[in-house]
Rosetta silent file (secondary structure, phi, psi, omega in degrees, C-alpha in Angstrom):
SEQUENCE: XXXXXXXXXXXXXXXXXXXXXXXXXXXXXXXXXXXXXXXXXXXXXXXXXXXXXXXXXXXXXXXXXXXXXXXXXXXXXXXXXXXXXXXXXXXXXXXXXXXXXXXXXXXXXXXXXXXXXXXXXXXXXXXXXXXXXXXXXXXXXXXXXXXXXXXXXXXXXXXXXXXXXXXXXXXXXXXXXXXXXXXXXXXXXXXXXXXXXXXXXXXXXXXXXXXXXXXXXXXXXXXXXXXXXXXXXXXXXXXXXXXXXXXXXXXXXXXXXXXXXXXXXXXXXXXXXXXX
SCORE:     score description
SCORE:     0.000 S_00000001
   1 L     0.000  -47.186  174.772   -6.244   80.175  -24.774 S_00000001
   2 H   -65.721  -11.127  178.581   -8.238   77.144  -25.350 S_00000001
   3 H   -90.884  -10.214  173.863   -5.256   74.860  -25.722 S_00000001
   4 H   -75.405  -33.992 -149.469   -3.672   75.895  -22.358 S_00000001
   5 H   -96.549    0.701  145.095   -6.411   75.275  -20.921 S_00000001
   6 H   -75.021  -18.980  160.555   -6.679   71.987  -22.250 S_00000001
   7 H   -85.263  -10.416  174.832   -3.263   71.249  -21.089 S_00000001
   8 H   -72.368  -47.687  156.846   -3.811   72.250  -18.057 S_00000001
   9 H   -38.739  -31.802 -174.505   -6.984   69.559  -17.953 S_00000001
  10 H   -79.561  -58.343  159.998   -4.721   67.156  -19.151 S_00000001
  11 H   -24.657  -51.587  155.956   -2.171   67.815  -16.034 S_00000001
  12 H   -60.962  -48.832  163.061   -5.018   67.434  -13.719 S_00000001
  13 H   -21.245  -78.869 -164.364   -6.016   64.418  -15.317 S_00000001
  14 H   -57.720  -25.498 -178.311   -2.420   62.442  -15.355 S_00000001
  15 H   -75.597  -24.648 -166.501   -2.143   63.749  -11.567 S_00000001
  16 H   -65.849  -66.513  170.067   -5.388   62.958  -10.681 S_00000001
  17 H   -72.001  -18.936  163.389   -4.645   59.439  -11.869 S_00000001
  18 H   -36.206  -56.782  161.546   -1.311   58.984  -10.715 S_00000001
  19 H   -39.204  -67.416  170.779   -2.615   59.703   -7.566 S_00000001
  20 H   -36.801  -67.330 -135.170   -5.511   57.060   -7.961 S_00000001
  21 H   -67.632  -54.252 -158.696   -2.749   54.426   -9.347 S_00000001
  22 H   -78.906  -19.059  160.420   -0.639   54.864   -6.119 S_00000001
  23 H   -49.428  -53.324 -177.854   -3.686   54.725   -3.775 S_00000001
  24 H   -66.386  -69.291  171.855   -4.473   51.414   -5.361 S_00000001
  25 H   -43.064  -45.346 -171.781   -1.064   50.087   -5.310 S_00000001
  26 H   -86.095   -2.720  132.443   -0.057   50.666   -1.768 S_00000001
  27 H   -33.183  -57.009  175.921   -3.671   49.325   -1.083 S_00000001
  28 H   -90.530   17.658  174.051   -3.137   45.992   -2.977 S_00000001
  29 H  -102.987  -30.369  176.374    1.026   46.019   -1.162 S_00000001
  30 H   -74.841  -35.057 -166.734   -1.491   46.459    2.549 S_00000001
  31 H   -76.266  -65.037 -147.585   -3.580   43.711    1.546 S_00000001
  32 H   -67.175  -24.028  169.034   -1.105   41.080    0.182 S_00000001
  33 H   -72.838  -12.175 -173.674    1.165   41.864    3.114 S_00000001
  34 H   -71.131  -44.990 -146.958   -1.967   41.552    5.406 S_00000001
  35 L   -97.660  117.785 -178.050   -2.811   38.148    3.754 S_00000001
  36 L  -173.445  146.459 -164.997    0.323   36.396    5.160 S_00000001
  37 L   -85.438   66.610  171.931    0.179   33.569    7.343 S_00000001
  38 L  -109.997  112.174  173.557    2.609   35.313   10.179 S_00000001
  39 L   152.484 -153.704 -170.989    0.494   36.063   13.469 S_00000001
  40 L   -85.123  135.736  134.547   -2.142   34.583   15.646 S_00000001
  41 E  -134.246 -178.113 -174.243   -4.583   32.264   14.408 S_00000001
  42 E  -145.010  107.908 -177.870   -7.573   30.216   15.826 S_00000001
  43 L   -73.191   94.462  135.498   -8.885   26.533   14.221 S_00000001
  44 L   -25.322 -100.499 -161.030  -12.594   27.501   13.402 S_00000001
  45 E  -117.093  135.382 -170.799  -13.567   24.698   11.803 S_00000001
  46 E  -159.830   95.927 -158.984  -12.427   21.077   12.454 S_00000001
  47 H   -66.158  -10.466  177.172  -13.782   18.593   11.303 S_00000001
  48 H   -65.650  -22.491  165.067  -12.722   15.587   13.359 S_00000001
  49 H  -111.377    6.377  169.503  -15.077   17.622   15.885 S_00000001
  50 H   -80.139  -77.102 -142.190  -17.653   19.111   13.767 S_00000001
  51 H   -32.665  -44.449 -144.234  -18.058   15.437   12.735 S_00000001
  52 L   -86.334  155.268  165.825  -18.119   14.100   16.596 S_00000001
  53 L   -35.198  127.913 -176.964  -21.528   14.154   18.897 S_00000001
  54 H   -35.704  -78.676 -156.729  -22.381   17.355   20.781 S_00000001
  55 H   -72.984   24.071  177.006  -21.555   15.854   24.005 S_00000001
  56 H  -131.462   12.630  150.487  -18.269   14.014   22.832 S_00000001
  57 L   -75.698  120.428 -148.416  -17.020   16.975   21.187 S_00000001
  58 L   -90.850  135.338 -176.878  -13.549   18.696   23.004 S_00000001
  59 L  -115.868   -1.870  168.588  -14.770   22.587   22.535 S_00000001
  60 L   -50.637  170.577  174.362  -11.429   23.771   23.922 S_00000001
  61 L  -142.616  138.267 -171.798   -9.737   25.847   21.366 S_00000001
  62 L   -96.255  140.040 -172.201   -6.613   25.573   19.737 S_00000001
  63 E  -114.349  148.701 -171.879   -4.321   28.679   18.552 S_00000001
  64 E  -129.338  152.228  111.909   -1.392   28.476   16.455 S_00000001
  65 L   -45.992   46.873 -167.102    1.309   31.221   16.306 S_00000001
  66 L   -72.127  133.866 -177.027    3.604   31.489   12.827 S_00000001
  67 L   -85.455  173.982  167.055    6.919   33.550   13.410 S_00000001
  68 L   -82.621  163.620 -179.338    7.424   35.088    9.674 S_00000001
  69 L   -66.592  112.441  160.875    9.082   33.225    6.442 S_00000001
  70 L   -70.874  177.390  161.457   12.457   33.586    5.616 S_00000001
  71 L    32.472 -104.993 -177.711   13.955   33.032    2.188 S_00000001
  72 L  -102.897   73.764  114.288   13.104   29.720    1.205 S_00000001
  73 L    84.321    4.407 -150.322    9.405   29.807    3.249 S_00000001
  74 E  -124.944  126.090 -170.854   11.050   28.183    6.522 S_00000001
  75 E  -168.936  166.303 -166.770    9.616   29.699    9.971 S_00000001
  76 E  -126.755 -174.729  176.274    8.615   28.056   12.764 S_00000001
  77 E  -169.998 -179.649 -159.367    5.335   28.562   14.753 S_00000001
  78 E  -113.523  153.698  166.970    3.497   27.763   18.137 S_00000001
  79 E  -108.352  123.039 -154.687    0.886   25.646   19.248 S_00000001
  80 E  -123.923  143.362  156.382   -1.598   26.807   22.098 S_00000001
  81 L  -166.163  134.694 -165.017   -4.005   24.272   23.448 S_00000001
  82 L    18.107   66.460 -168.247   -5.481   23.845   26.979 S_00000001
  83 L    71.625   38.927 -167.506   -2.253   25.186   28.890 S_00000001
  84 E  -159.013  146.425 -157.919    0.102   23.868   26.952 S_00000001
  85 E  -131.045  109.155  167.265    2.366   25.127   24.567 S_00000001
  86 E  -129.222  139.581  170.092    4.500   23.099   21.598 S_00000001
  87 E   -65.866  160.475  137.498    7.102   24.228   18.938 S_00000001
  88 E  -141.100 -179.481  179.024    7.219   23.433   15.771 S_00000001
  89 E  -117.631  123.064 -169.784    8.489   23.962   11.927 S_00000001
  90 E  -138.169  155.284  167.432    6.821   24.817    8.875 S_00000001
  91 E  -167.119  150.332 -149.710    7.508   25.747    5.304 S_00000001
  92 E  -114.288  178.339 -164.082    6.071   26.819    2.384 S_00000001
  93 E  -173.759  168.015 -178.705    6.362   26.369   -1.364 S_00000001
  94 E  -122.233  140.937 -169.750    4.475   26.850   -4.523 S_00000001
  95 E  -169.286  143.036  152.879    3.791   24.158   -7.189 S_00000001
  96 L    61.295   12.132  154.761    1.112   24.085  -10.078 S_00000001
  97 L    81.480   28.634 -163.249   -0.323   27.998   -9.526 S_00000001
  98 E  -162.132  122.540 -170.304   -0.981   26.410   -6.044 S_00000001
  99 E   -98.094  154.923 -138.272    0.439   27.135   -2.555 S_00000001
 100 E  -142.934  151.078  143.686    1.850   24.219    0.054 S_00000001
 101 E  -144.448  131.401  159.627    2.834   24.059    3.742 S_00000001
 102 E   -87.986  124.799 -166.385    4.583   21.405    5.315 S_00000001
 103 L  -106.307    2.681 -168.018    3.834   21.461    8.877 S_00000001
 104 L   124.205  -22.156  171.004    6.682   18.596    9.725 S_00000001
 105 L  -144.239  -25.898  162.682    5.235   15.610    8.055 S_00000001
 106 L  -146.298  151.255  158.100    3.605   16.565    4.654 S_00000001
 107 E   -33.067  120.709  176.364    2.506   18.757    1.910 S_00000001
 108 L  -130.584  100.120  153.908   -0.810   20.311    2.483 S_00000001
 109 L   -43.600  140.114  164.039   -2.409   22.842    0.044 S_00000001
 110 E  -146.720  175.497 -171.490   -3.959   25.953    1.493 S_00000001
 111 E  -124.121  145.242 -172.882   -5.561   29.316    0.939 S_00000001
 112 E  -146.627  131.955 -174.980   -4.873   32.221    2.594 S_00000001
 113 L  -119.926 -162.474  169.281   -6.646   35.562    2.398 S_00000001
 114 L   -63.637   -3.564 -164.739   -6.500   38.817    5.372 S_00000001
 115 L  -129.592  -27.711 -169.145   -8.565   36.874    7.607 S_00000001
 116 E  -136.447  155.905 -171.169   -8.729   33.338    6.881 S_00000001
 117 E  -132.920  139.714 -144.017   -6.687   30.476    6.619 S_00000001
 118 E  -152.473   79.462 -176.934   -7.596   27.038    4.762 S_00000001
 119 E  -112.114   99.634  159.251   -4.980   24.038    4.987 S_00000001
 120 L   -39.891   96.919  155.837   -6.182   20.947    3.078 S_00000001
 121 L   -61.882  144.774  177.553   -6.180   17.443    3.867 S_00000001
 122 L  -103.191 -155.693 -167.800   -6.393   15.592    0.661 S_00000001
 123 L   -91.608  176.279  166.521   -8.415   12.588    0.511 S_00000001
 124 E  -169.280  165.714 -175.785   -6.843    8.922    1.360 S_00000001
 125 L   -95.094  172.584  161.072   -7.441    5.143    1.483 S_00000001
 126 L  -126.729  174.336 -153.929   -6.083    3.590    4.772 S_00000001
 127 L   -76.926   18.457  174.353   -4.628    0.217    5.144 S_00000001
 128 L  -133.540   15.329  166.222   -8.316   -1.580    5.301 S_00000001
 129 L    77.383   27.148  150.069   -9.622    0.331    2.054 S_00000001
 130 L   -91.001  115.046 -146.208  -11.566    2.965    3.911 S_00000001
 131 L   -85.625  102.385  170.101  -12.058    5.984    2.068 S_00000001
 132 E   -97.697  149.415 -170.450  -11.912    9.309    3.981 S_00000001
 133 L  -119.088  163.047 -164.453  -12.487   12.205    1.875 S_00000001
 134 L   -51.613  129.170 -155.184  -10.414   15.444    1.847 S_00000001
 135 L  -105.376  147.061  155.514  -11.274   17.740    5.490 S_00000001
 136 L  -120.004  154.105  159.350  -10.514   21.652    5.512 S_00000001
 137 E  -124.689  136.009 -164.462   -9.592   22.984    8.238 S_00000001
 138 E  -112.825  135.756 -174.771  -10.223   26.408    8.965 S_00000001
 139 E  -113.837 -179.199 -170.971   -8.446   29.126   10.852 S_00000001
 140 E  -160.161  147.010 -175.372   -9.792   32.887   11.113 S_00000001
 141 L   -71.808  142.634  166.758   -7.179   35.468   12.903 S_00000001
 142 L  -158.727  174.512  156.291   -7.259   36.109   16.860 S_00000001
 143 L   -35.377  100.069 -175.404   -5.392   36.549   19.977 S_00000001
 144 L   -70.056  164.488  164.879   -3.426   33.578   21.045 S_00000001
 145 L   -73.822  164.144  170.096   -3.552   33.443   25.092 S_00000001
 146 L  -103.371   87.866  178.230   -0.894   34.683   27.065 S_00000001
 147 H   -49.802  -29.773 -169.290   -0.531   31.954   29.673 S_00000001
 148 H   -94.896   26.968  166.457    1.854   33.683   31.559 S_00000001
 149 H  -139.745   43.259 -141.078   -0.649   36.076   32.948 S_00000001
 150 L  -100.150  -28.074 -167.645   -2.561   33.183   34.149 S_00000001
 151 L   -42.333  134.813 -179.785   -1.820   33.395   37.852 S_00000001
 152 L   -52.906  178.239 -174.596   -4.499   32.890   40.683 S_00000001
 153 L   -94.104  -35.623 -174.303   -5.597   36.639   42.155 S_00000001
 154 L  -127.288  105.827  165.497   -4.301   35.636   45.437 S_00000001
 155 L  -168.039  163.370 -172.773   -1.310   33.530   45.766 S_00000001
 156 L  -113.789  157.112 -178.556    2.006   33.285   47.662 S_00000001
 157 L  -127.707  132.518  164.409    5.713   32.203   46.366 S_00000001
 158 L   -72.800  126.258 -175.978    8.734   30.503   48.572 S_00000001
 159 H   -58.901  -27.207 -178.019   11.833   32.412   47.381 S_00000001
 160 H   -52.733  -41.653 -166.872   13.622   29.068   47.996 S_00000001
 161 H   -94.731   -5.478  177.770   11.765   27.166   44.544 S_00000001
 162 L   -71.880  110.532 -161.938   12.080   30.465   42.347 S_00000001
 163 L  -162.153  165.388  144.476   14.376   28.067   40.610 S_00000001
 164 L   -94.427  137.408 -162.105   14.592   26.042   37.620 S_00000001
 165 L  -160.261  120.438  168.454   14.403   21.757   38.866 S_00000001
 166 E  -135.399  149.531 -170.878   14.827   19.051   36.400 S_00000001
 167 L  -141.784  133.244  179.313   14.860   15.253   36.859 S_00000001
 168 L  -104.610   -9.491 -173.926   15.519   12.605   33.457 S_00000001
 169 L   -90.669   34.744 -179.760   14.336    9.988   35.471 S_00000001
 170 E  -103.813 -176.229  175.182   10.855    9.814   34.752 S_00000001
 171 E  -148.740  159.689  173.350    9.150    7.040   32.349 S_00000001
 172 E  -124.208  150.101  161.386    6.082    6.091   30.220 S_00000001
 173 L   -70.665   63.002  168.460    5.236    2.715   30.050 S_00000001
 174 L  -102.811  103.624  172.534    3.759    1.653   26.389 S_00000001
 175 L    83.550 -106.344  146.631    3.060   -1.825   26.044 S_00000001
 176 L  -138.800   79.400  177.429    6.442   -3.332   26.949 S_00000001
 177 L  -134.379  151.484 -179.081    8.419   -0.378   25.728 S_00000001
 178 L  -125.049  141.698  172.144    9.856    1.788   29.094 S_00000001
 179 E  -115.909  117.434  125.476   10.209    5.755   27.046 S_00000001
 180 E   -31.565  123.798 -177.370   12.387    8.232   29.240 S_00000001
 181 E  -121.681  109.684 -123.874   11.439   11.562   29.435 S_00000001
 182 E  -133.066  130.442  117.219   13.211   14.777   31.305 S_00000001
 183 L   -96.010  113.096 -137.718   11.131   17.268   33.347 S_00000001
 184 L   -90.455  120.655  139.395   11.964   20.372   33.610 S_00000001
 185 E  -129.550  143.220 -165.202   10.141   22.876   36.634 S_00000001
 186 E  -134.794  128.240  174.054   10.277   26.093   36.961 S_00000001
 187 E   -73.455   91.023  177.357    8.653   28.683   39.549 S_00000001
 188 L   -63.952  140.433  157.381    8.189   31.984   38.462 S_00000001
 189 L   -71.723   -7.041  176.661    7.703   34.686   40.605 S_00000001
 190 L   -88.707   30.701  178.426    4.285   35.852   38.963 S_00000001
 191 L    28.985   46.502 -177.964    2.933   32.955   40.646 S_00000001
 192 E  -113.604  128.789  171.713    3.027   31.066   36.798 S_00000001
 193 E  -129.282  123.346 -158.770    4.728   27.279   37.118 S_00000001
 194 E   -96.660  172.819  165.963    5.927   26.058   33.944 S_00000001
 195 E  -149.397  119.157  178.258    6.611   21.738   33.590 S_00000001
 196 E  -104.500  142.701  174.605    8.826   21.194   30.018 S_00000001
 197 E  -125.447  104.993  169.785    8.120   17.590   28.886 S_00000001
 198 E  -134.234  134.324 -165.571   10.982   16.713   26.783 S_00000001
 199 E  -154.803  122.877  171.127   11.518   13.247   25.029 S_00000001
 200 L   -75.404  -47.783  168.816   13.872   12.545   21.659 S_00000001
 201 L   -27.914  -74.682 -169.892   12.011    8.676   22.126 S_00000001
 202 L   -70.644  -16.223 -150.425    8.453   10.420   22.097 S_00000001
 203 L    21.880   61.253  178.703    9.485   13.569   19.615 S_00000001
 204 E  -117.220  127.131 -161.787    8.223   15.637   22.382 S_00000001
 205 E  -158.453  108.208  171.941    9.328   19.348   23.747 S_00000001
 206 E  -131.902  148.320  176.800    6.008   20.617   25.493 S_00000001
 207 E  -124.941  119.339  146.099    5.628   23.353   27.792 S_00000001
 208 E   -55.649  136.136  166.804    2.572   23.706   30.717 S_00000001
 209 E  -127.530  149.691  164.482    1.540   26.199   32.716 S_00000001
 210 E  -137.689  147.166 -170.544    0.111   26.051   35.706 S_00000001
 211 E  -100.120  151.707 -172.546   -0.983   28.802   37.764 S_00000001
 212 E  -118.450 -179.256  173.665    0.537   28.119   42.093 S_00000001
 213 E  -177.797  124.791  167.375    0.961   29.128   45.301 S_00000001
 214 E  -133.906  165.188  175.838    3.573   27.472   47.865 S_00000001
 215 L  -173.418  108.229  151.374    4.318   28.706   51.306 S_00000001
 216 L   117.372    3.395 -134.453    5.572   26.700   53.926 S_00000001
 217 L   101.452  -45.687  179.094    6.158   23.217   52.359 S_00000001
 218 L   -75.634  114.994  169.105    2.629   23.725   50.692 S_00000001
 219 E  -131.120  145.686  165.711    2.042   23.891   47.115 S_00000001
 220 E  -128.341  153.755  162.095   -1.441   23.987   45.202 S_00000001
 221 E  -177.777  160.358 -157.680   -1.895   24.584   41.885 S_00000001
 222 E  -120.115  162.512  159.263   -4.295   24.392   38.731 S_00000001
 223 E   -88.221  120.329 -164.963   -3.565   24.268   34.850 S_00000001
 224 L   -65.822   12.607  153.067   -4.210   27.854   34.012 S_00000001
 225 L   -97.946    1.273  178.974   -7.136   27.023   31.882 S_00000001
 226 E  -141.846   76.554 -178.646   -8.936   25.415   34.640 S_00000001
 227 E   -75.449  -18.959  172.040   -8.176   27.275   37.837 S_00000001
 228 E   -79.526   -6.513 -174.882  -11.096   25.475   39.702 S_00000001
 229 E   -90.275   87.643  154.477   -9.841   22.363   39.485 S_00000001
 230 E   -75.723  137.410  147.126   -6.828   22.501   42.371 S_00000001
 231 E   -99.056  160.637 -172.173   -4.275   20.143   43.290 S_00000001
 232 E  -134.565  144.252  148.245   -1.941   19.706   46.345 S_00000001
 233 E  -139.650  172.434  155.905    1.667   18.222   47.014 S_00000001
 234 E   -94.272  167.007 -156.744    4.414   18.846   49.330 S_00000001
 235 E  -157.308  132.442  165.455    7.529   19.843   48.852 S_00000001
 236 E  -131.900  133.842  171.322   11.219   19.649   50.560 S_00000001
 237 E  -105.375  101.284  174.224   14.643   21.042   49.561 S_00000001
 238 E   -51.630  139.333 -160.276   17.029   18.695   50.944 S_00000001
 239 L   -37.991  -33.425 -179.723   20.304   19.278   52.239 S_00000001
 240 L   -73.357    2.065 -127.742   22.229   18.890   49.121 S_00000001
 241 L    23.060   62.323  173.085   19.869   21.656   47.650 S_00000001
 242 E  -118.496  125.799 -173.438   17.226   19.281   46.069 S_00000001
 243 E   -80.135  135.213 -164.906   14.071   19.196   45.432 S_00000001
 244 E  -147.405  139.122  165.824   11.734   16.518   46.167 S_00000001
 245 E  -107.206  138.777  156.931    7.409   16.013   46.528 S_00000001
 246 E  -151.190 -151.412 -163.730    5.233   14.072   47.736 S_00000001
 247 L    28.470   65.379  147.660    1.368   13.812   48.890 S_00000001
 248 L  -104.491  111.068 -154.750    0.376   14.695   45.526 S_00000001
 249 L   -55.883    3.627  174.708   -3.018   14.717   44.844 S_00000001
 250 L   -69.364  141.429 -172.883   -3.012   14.014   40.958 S_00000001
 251 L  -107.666  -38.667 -179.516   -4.353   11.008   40.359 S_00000001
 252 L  -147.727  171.382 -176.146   -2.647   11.355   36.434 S_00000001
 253 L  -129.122 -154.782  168.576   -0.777   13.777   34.519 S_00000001
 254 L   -70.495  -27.903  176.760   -0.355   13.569   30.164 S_00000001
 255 L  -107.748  -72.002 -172.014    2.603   10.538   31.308 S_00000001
 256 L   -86.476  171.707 -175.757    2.684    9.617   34.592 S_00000001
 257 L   -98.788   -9.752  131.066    0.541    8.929   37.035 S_00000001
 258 L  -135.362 -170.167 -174.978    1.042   12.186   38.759 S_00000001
 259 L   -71.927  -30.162 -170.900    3.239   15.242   37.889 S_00000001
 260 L   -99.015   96.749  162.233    5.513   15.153   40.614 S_00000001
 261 L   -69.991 -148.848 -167.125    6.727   11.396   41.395 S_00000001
 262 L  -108.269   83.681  164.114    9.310    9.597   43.968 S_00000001
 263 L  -162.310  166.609 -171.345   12.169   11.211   42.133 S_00000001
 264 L  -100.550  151.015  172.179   14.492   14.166   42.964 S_00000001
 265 E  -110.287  124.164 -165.765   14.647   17.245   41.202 S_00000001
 266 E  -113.796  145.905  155.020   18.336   18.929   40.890 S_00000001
 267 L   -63.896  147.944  151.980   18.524   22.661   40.169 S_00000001
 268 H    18.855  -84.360 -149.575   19.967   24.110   36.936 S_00000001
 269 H   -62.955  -35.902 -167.741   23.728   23.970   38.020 S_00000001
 270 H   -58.644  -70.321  172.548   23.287   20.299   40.329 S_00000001
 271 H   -22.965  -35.860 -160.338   21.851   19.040   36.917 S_00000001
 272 H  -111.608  -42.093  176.421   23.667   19.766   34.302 S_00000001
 273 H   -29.684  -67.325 -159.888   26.873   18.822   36.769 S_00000001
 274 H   -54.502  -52.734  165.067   25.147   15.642   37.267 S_00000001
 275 H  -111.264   29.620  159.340   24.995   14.979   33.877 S_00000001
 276 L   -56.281    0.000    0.000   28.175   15.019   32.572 S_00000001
């Protein structure tokens, strides 16, 4: 009697732990899949602005997006900062007991747990023997914004500009280099107006939002992280169906010296006709 009943203890036992074992394991398979850099993040800490003076420090905040890694570590991910949106490519690797991301221009160790993210600068001399010494920069998981839900509370849209309108003819000016650049606008109905900044010259593919309103000729509109700050231009679609502005009140834009210039805007089909 006493040995059944010691095998029976023993049965309870092995189940008991068995049990335990697989609790733990799919516990440390939720964690290590948790700690994965694929989501939302937020840059924390940064040191080129912890470093700079309270009132010269930019307190906007920037969000990055990573789609997940295939295979060989290669995914691409998003950049969010003050209305503005740019792709990029990153992939990772292992070397040394020690993990790597290439963001597009270099190696960078980092650490990555469920919450936080850690990509290393290492240290370096520059080309006058000034010693900078290796920065972390730290990210901690959050929402990125959704820009496209950005839209003033009140605004109206002309059915005529729910369109796509691109023009190649604009330019930046560095020094005596002329860059070309193609800008791309497009009117949503959800009163959201995107402007793509595309340049092979600049190795630039940016997107904007701005939140709008046109009616009549009339368009205002803000960068949807600063809706008090409005601008105004006008706007005509010309016989040919083309779009063209003027009176715009920007005094500068990230290129030019405003967003809209003295240049025509062809729709989608006019456009791509045009450039063949």
């Amino acid at each position: 009697m006493k040995k059944s009943i010691n095998l029976k203890r023993r049965i309870i036992l092995a189940v008991s732990v068995a049990v335990v074992v697989i609790a733990l394991a799919f516990a440390a398979r939720i964690f290590f899949m948790s700690a994965t850099i694929e989501g939302d993040w937020v840059l924390a800490v940064n040191p080129e602005i912890s470093n700079a003076t309270a009132d010269e420090a930019d307190t906007a905040k920037a969000y990055y997006t990573f789609s997940s890694s295939g295979q060989y570590g290669d995914g691409t991910y998003k950049t969010y900062y003050e209305g503005g949106i740019e792709e990029g490519e990153y992939k990772l690797s292992e070397k040394d007991d020690k993990k790597y991301i290439n963001l597009g221009t270099e190696e960078l160790e980092y650490t990555i747990s469920k919450s936080k993210l850690t990509i290393i600068y290492p240290e370096y001399t520059d080309e006058y023997g000034q010693t900078t010494s290796a920065q972390e920069y730290i990210f901690e998981r959050a929402k990125a914004p959704n820009y496209e839900k950005e839209s003033y509370k009140d605004y109206k849209t002309d059915k005529s500009l729910l369109s796509e309108w691109t023009t190649s003819d604009r330019k930046l000016y560095y020094g005596e280099y002329e860059l070309s650049y193609t800008e791309t606008v497009m009117f949503k109905e959800n009163g959201i107006m995107t402007i793509h900044y595309e340049s092979a010259d600049l190795m630039l593919d940016r997107y904007m939002y701005y939140a709008y309103t046109a009616d009549s000729g009339k368009l205002t509109f803000s960068l949807v992280t600063d809706k008090e700050t409005r601008y105004n231009a006008t706007y005509n679609i010309d016989k040919d169906g083309n779009l063209t502005f003027s009176d715009d009140s920007t005094t500068a834009s990230i290129f030019a010296d405003e967003f809209f210039s003295d240049v025509i805007y062809y729709p989608s089909s006019n456009y791509k006709e045009k450039s063949k």
